[in-house]
C-alpha positions as CSV (number, residue, x, y, z in Angstrom):
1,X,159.7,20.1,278.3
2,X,157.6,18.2,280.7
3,X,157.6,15.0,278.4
4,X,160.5,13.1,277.4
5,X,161.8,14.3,274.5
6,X,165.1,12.6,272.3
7,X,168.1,13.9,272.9
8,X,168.7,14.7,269.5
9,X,165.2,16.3,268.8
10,X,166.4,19.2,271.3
11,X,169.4,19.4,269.8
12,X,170.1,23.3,268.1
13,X,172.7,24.4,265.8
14,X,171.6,27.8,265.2
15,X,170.4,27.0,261.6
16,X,168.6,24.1,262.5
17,X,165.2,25.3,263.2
18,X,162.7,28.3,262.8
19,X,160.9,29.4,265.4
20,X,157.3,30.6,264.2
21,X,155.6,32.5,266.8
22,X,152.0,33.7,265.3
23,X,149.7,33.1,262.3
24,X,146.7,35.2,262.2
25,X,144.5,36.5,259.7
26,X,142.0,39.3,260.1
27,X,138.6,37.5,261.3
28,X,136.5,38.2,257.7
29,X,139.9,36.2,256.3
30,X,139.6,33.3,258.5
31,X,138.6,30.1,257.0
32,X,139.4,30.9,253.4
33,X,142.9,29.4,253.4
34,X,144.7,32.8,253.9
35,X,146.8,31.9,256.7
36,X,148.0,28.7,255.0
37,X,148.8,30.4,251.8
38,X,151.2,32.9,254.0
39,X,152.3,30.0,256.1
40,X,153.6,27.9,253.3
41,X,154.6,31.1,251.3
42,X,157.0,32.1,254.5
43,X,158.0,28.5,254.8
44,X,159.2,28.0,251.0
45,X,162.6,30.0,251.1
46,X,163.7,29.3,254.8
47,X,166.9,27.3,254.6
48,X,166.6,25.7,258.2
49,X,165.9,21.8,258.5
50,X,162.4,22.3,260.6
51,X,160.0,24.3,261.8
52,X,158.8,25.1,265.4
53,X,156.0,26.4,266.9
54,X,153.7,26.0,269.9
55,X,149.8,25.8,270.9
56,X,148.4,25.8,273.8
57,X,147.3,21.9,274.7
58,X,143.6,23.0,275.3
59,X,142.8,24.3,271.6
60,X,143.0,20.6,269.9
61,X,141.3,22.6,267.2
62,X,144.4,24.6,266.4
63,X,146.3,21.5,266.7
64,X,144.9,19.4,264.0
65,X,144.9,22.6,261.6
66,X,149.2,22.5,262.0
67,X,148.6,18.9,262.2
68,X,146.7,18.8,258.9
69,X,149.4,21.5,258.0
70,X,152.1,18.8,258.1
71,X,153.4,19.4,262.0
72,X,153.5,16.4,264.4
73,X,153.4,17.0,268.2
74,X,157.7,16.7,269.3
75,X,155.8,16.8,273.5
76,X,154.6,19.4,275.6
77,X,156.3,22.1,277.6
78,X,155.3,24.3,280.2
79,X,157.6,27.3,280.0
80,X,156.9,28.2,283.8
81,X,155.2,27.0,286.7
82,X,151.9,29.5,286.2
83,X,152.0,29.2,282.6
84,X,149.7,27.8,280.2
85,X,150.4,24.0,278.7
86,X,152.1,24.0,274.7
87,X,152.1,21.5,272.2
88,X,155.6,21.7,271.0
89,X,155.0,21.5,267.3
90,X,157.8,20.0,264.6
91,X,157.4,20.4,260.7
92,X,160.4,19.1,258.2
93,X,161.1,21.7,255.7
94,X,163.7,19.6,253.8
């Protein structure tokens, strides 16, 4: 993280949180609510307390879908020095 970040947001317990890595649709499925429906579909029988995923800071677009999608931005990392910038992304599933 390259923000400061609570202590007890970072905190893991190995059920705590699920790590979601990709969403995509096929492109003539975009925009019709597909990848929300498998989203929260996926979502509804994980047992973990949250859910995690990242986006790249420079696609606000993307951002304010998971936004819209119930995630709120936790800060933003930069896994290493020549990597891109992520929105580390935090949804409550309980």
């Amino acid at each position: 993280m390259i923000t400061p970040v609570a202590v007890e947001d970072l905190t893991e317990t190995n059920t705590r949180t699920f790590a979601l890595c990709e969403v995509m649709v096929h492109a003539p499925w975009r925009g019709t609510g597909t990848a929300h429906a498998l989203h929260e579909a996926l979502l509804s029988r994980r047992t973990e307390e949250r859910s995690h995923l990242l986006v790249e800071d420079e696609h606000p677009a993307v951002r304010a879908l998971y936004e819209s999608w119930g995630y709120h931005v936790m800060g933003t990392m930069q896994p290493y020095p020549d990597s891109p910038r992520y929105d580390s992304m935090i949804r409550p599933l309980r």
